[in-house]
mmCIF file of the N, C-alpha and C atoms, coordinates in Angstrom:
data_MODEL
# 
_entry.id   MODEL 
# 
loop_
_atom_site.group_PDB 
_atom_site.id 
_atom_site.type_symbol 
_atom_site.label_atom_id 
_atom_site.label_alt_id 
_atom_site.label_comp_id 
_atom_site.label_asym_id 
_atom_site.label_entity_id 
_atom_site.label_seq_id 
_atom_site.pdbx_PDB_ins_code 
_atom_site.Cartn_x 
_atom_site.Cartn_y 
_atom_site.Cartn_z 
_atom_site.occupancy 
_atom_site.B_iso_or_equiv 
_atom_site.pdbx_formal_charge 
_atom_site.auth_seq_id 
_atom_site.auth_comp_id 
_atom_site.auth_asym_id 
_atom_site.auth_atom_id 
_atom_site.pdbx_PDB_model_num 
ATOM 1   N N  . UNK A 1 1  ? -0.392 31.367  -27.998 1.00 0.00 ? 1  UNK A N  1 
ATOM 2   C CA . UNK A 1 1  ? -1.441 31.467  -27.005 1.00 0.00 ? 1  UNK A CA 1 
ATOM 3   C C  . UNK A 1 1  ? -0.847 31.266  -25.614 1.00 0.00 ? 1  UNK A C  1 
ATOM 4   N N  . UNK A 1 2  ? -0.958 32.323  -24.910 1.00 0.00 ? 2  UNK A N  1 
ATOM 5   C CA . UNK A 1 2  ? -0.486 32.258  -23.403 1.00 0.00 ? 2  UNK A CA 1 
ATOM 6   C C  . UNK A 1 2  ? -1.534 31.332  -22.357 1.00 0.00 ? 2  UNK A C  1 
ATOM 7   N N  . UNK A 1 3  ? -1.052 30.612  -21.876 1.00 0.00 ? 3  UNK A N  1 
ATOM 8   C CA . UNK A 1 3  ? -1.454 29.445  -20.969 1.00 0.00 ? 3  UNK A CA 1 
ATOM 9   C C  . UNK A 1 3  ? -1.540 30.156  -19.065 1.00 0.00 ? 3  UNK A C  1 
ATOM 10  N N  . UNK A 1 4  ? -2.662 30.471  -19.203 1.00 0.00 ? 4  UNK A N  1 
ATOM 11  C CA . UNK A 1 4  ? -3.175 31.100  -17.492 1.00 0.00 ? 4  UNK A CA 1 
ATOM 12  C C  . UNK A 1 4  ? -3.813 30.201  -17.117 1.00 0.00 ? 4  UNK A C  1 
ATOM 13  N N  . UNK A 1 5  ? -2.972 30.249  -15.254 1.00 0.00 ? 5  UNK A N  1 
ATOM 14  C CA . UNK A 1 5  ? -3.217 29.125  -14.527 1.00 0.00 ? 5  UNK A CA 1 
ATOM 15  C C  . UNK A 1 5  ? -4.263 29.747  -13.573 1.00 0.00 ? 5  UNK A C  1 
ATOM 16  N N  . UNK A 1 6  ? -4.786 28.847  -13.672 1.00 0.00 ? 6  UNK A N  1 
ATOM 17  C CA . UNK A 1 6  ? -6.312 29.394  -12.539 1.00 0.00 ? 6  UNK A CA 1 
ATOM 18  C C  . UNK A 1 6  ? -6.136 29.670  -11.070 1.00 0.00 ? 6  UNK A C  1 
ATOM 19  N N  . UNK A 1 7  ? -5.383 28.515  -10.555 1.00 0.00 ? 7  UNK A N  1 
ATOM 20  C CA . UNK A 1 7  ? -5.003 28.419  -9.378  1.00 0.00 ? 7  UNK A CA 1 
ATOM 21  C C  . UNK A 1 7  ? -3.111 28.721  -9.239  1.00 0.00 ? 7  UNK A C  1 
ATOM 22  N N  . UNK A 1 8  ? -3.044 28.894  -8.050  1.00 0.00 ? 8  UNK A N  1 
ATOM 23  C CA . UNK A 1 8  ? -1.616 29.368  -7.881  1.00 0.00 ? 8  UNK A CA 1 
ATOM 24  C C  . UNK A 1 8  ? -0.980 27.725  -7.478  1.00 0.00 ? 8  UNK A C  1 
ATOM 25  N N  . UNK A 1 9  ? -0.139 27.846  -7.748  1.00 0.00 ? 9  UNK A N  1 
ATOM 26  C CA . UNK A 1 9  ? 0.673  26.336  -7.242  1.00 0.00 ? 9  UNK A CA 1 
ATOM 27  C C  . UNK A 1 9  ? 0.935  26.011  -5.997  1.00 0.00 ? 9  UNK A C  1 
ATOM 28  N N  . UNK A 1 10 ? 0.257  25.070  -5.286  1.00 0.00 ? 10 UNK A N  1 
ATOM 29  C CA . UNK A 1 10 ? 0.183  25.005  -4.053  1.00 0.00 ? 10 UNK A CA 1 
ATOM 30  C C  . UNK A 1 10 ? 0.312  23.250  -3.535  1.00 0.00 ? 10 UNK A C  1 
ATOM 31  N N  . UNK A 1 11 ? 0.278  22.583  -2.837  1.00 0.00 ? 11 UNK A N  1 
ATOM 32  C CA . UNK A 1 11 ? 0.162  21.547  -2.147  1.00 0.00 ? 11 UNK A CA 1 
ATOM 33  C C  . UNK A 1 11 ? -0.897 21.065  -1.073  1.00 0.00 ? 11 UNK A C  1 
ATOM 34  N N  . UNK A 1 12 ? -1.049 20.103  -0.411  1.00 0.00 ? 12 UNK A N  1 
ATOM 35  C CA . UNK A 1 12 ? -2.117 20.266  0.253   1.00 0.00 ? 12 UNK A CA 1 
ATOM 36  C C  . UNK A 1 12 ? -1.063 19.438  1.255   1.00 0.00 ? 12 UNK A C  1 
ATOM 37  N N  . UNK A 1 13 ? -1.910 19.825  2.952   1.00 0.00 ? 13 UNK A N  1 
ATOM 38  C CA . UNK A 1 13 ? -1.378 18.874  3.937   1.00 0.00 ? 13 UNK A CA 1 
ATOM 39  C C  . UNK A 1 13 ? -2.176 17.615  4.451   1.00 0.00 ? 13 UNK A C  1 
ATOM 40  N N  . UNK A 1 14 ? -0.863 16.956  4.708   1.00 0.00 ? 14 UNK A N  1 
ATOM 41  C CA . UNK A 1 14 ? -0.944 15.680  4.574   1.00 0.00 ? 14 UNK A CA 1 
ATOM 42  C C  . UNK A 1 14 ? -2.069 14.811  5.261   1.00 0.00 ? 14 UNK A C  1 
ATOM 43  N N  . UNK A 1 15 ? -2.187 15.545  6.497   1.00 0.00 ? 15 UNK A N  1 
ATOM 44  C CA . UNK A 1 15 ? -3.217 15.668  7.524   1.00 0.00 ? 15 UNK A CA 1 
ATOM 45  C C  . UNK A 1 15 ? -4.468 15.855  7.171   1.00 0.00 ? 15 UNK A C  1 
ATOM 46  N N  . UNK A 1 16 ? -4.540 17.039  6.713   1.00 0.00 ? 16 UNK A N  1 
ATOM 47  C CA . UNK A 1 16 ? -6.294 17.489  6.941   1.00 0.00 ? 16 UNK A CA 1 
ATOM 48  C C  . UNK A 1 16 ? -6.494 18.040  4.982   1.00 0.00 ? 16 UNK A C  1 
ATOM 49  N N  . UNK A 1 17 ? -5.646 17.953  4.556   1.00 0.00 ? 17 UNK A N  1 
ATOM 50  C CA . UNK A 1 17 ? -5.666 18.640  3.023   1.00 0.00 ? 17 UNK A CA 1 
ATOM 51  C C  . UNK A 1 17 ? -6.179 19.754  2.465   1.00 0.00 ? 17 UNK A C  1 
ATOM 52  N N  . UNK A 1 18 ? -5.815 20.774  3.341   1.00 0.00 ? 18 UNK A N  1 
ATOM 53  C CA . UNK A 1 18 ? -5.828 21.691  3.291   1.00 0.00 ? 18 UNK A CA 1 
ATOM 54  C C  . UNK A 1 18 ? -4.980 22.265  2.231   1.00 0.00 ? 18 UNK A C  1 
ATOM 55  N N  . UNK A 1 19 ? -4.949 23.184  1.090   1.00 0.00 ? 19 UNK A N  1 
ATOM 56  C CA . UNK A 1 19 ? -4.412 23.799  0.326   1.00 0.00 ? 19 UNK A CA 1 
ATOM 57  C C  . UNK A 1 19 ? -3.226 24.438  1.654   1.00 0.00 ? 19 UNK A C  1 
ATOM 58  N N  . UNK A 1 20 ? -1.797 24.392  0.903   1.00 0.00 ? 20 UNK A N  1 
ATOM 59  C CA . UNK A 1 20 ? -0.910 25.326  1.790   1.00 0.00 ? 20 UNK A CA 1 
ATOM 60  C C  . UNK A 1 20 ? 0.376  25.661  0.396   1.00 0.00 ? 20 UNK A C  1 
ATOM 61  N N  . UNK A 1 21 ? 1.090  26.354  0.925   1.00 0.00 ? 21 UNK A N  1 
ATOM 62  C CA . UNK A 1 21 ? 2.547  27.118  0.193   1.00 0.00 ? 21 UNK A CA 1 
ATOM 63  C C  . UNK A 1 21 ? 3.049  25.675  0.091   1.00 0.00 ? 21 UNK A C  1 
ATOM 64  N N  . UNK A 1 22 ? 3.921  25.789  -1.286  1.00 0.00 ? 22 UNK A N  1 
ATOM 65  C CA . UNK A 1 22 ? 4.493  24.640  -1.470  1.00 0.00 ? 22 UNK A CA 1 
ATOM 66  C C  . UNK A 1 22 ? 5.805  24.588  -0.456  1.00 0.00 ? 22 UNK A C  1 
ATOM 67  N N  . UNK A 1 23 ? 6.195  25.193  0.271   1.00 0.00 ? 23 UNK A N  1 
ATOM 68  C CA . UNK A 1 23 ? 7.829  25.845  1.358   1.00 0.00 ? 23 UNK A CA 1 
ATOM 69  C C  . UNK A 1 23 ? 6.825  25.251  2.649   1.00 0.00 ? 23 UNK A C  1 
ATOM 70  N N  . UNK A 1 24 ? 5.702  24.505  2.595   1.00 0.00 ? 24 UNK A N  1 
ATOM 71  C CA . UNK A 1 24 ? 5.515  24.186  4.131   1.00 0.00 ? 24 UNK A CA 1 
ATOM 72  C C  . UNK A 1 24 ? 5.325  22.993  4.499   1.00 0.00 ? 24 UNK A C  1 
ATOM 73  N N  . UNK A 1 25 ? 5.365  22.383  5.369   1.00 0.00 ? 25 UNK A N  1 
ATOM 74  C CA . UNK A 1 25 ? 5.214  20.738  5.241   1.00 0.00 ? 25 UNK A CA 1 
ATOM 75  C C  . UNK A 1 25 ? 3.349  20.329  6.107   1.00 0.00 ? 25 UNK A C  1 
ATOM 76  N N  . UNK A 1 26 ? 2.878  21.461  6.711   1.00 0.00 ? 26 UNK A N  1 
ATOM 77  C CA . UNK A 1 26 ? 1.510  20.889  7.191   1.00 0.00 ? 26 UNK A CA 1 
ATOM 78  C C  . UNK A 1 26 ? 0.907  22.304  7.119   1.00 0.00 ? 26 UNK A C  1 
ATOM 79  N N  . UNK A 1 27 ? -0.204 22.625  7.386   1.00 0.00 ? 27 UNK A N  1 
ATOM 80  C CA . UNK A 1 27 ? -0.809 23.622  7.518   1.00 0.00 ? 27 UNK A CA 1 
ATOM 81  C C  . UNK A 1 27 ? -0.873 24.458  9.186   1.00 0.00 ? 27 UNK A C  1 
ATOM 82  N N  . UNK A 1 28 ? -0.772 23.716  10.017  1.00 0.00 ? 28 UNK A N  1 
ATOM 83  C CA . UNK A 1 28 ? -0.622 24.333  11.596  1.00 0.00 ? 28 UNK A CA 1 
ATOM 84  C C  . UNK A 1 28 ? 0.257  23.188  12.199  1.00 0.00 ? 28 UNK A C  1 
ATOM 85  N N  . UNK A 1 29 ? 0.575  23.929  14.190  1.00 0.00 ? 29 UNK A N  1 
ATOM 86  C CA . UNK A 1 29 ? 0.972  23.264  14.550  1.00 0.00 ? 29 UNK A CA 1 
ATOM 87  C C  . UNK A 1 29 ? 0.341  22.132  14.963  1.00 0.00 ? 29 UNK A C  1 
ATOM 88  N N  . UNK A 1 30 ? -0.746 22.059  15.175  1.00 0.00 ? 30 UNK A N  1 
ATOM 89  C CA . UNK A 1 30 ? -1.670 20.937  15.163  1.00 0.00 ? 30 UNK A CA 1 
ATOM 90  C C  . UNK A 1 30 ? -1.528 19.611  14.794  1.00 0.00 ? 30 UNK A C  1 
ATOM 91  N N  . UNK A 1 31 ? -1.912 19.987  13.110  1.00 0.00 ? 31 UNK A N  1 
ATOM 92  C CA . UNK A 1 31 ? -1.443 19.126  12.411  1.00 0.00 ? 31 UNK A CA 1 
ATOM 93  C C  . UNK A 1 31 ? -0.198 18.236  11.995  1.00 0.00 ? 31 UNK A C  1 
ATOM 94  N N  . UNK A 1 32 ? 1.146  19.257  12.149  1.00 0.00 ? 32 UNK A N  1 
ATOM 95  C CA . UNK A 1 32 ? 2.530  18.679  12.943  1.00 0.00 ? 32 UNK A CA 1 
ATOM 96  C C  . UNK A 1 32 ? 2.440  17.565  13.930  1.00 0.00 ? 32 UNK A C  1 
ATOM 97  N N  . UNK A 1 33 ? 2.097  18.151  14.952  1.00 0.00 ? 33 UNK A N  1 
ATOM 98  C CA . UNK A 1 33 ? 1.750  17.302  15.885  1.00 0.00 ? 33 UNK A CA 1 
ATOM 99  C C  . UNK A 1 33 ? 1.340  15.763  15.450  1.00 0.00 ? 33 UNK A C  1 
ATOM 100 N N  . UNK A 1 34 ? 0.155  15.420  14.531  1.00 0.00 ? 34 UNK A N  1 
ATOM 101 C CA . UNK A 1 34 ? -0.682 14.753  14.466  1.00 0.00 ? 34 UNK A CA 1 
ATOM 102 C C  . UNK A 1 34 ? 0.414  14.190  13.493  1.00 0.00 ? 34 UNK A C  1 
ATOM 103 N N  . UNK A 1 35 ? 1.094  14.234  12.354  1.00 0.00 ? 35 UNK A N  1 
ATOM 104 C CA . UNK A 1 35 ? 1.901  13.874  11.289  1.00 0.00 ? 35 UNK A CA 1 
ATOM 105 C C  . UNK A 1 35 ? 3.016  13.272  11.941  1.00 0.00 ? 35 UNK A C  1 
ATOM 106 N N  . UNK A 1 36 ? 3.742  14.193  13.055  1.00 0.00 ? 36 UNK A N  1 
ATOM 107 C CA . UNK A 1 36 ? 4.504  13.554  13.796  1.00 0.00 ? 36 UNK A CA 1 
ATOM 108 C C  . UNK A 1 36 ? 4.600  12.513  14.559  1.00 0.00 ? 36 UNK A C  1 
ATOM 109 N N  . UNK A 1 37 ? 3.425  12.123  15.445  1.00 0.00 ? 37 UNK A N  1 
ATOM 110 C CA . UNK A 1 37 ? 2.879  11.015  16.409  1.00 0.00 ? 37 UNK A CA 1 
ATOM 111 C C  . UNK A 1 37 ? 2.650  9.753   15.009  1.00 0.00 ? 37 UNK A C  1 
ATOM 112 N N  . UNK A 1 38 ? 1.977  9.902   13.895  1.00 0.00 ? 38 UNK A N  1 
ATOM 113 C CA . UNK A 1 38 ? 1.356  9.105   12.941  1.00 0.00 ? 38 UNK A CA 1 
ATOM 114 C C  . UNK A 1 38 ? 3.304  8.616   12.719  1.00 0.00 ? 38 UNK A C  1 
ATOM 115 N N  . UNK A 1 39 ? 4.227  9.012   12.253  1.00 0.00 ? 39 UNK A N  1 
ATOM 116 C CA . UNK A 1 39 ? 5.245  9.126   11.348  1.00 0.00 ? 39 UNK A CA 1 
ATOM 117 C C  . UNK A 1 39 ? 6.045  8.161   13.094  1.00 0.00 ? 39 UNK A C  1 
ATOM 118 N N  . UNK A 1 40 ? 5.965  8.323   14.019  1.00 0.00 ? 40 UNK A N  1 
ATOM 119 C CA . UNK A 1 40 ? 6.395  7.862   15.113  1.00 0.00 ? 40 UNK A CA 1 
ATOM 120 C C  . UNK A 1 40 ? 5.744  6.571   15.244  1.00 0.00 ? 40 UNK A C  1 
ATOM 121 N N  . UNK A 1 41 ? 4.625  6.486   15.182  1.00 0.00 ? 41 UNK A N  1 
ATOM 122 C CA . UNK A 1 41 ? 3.947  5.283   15.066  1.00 0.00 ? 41 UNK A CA 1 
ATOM 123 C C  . UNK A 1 41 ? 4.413  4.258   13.829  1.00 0.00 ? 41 UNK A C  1 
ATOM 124 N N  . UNK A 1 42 ? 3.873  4.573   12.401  1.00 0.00 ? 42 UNK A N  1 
ATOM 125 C CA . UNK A 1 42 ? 4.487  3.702   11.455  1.00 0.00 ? 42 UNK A CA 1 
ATOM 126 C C  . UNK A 1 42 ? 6.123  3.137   11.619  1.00 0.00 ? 42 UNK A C  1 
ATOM 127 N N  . UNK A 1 43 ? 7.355  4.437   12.338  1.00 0.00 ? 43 UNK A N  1 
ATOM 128 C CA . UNK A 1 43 ? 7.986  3.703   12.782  1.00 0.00 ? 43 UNK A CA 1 
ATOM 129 C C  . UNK A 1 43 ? 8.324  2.406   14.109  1.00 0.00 ? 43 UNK A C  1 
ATOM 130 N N  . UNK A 1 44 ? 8.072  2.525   14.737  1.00 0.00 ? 44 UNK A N  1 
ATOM 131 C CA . UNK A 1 44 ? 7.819  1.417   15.959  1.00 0.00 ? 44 UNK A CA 1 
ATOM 132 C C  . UNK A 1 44 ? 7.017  0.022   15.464  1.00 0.00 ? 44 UNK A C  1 
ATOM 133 N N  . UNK A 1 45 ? 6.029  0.484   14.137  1.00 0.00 ? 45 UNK A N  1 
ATOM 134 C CA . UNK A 1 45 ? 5.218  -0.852  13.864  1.00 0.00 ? 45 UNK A CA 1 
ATOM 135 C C  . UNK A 1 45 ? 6.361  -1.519  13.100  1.00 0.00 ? 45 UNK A C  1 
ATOM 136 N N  . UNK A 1 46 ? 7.290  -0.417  12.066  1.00 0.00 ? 46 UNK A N  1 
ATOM 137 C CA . UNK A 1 46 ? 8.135  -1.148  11.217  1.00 0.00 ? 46 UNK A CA 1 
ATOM 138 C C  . UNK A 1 46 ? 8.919  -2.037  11.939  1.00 0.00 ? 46 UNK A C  1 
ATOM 139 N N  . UNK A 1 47 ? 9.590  -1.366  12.908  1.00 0.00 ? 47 UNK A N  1 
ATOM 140 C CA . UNK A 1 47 ? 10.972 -2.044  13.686  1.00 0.00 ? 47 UNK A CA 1 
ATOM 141 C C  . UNK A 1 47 ? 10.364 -3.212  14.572  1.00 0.00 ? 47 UNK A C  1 
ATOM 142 N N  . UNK A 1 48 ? 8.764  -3.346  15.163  1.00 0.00 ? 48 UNK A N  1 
ATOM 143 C CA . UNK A 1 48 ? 8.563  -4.458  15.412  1.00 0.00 ? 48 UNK A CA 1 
ATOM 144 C C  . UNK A 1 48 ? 8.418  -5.304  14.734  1.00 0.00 ? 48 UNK A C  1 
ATOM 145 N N  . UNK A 1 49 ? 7.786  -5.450  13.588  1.00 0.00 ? 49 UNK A N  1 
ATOM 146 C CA . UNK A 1 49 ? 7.755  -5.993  12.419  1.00 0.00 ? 49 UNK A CA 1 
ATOM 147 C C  . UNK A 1 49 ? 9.047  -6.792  12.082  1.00 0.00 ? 49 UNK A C  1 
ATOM 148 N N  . UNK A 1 50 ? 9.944  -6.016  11.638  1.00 0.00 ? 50 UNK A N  1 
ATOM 149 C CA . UNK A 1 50 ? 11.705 -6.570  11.169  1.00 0.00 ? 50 UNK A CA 1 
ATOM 150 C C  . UNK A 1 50 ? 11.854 -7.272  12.576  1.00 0.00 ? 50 UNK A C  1 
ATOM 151 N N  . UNK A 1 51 ? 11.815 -6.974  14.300  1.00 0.00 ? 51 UNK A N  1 
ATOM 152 C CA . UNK A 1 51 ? 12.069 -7.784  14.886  1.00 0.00 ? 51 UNK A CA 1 
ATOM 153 C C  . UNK A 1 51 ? 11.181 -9.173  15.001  1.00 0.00 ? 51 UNK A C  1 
ATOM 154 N N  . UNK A 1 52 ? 10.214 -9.292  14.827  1.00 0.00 ? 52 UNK A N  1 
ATOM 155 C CA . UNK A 1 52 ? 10.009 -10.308 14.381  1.00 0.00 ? 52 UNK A CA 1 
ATOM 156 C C  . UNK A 1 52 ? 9.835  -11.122 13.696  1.00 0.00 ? 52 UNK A C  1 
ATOM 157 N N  . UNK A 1 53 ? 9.694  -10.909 12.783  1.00 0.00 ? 53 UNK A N  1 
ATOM 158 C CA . UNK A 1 53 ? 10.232 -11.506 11.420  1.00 0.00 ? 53 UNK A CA 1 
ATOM 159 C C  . UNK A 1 53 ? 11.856 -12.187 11.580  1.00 0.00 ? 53 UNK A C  1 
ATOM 160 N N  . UNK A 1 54 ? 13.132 -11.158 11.875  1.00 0.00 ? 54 UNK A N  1 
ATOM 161 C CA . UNK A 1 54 ? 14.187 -12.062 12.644  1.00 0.00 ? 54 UNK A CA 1 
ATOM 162 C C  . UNK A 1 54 ? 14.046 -12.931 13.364  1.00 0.00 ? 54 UNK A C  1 
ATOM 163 N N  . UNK A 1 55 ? 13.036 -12.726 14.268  1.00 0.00 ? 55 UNK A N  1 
ATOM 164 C CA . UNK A 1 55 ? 13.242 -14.015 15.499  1.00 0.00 ? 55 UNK A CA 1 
ATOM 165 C C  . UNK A 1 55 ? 12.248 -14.949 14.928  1.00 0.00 ? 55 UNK A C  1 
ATOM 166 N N  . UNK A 1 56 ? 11.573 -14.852 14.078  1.00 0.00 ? 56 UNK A N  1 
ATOM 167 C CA . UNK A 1 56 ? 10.779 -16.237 13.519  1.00 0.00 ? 56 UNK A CA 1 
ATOM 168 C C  . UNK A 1 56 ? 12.025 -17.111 12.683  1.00 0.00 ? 56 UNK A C  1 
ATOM 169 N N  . UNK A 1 57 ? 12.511 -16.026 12.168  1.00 0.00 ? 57 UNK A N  1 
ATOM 170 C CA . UNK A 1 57 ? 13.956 -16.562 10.927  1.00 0.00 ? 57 UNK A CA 1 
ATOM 171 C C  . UNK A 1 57 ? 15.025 -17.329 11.977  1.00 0.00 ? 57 UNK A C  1 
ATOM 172 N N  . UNK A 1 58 ? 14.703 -16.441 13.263  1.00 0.00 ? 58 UNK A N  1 
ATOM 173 C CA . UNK A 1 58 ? 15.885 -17.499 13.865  1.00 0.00 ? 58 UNK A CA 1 
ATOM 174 C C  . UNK A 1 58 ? 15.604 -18.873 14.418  1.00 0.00 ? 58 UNK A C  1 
ATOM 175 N N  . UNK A 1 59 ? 14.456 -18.659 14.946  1.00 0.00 ? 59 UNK A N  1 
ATOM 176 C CA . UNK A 1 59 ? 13.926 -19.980 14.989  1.00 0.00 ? 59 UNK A CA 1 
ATOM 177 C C  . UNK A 1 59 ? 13.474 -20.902 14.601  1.00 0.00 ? 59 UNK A C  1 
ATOM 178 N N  . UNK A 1 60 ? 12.875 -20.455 13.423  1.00 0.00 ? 60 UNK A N  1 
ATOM 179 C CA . UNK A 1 60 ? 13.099 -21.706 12.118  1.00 0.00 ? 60 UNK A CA 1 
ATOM 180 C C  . UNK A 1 60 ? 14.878 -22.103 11.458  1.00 0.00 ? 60 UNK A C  1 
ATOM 181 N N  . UNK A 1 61 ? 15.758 -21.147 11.790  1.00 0.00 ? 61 UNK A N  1 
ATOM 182 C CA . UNK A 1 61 ? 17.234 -22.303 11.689  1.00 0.00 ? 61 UNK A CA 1 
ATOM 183 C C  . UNK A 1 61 ? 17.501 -23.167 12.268  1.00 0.00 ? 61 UNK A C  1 
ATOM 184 N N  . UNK A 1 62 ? 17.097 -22.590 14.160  1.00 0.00 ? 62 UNK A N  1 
ATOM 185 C CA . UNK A 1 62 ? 17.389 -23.280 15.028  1.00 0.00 ? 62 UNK A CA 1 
ATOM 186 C C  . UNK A 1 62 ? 16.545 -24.762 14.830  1.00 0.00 ? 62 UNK A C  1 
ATOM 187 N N  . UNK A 1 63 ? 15.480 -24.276 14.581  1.00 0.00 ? 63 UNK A N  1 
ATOM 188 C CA . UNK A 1 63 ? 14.472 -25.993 14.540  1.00 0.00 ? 63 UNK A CA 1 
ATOM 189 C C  . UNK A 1 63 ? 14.887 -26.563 13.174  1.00 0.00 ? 63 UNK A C  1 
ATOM 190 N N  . UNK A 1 64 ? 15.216 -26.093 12.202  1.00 0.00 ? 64 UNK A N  1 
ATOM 191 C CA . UNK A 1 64 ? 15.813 -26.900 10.895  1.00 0.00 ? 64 UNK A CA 1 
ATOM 192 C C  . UNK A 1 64 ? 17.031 -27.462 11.346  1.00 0.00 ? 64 UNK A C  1 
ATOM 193 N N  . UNK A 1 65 ? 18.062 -27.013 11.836  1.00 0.00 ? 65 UNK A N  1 
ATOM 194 C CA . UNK A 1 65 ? 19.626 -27.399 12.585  1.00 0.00 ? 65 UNK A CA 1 
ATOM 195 C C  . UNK A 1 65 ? 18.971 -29.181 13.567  1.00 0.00 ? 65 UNK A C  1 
ATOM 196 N N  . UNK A 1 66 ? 18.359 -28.933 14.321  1.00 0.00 ? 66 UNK A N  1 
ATOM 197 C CA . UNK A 1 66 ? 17.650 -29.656 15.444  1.00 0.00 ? 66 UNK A CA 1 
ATOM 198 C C  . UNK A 1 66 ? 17.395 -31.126 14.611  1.00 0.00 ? 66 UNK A C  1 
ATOM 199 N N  . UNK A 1 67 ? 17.030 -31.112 13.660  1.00 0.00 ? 67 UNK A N  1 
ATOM 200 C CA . UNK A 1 67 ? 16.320 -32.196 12.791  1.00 0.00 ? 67 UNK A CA 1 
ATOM 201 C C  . UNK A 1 67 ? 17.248 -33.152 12.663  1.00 0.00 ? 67 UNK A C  1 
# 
């Protein structure tokens, strides 16, 4: 028994979820845009994040050393 697929194989974007070609990463430039700024953002929260988290770490040595 041959197995027919209803739909063609596709992906959706990440953005707005839109059905697109699996060879594309968003559906417009728009949405680029919007994926890009988001993907720019989560980075800057990360790297503030790790920086502070270090400088709490450093200053709890410094005040453990102090004792």
């Amino acid at each position: 028994m041959e197995v027919k697929r209803m739909v063609e194989p596709h992906k959706h974007c990440p953005v707005c979820s839109t059905p697109i070609p699996m060879d594309e990463v968003t559906c417009s430039e728009r949405c680029q845009e919007i994926l890009s700024k988001n993907q720019q953002r989560v980075r800057r929260t990360r790297t503030i994040f790790y920086l502070v988290f270090a400088l709490f770490i450093v200053v709890w040595v410094v005040l453990s050393i102090k004792r």
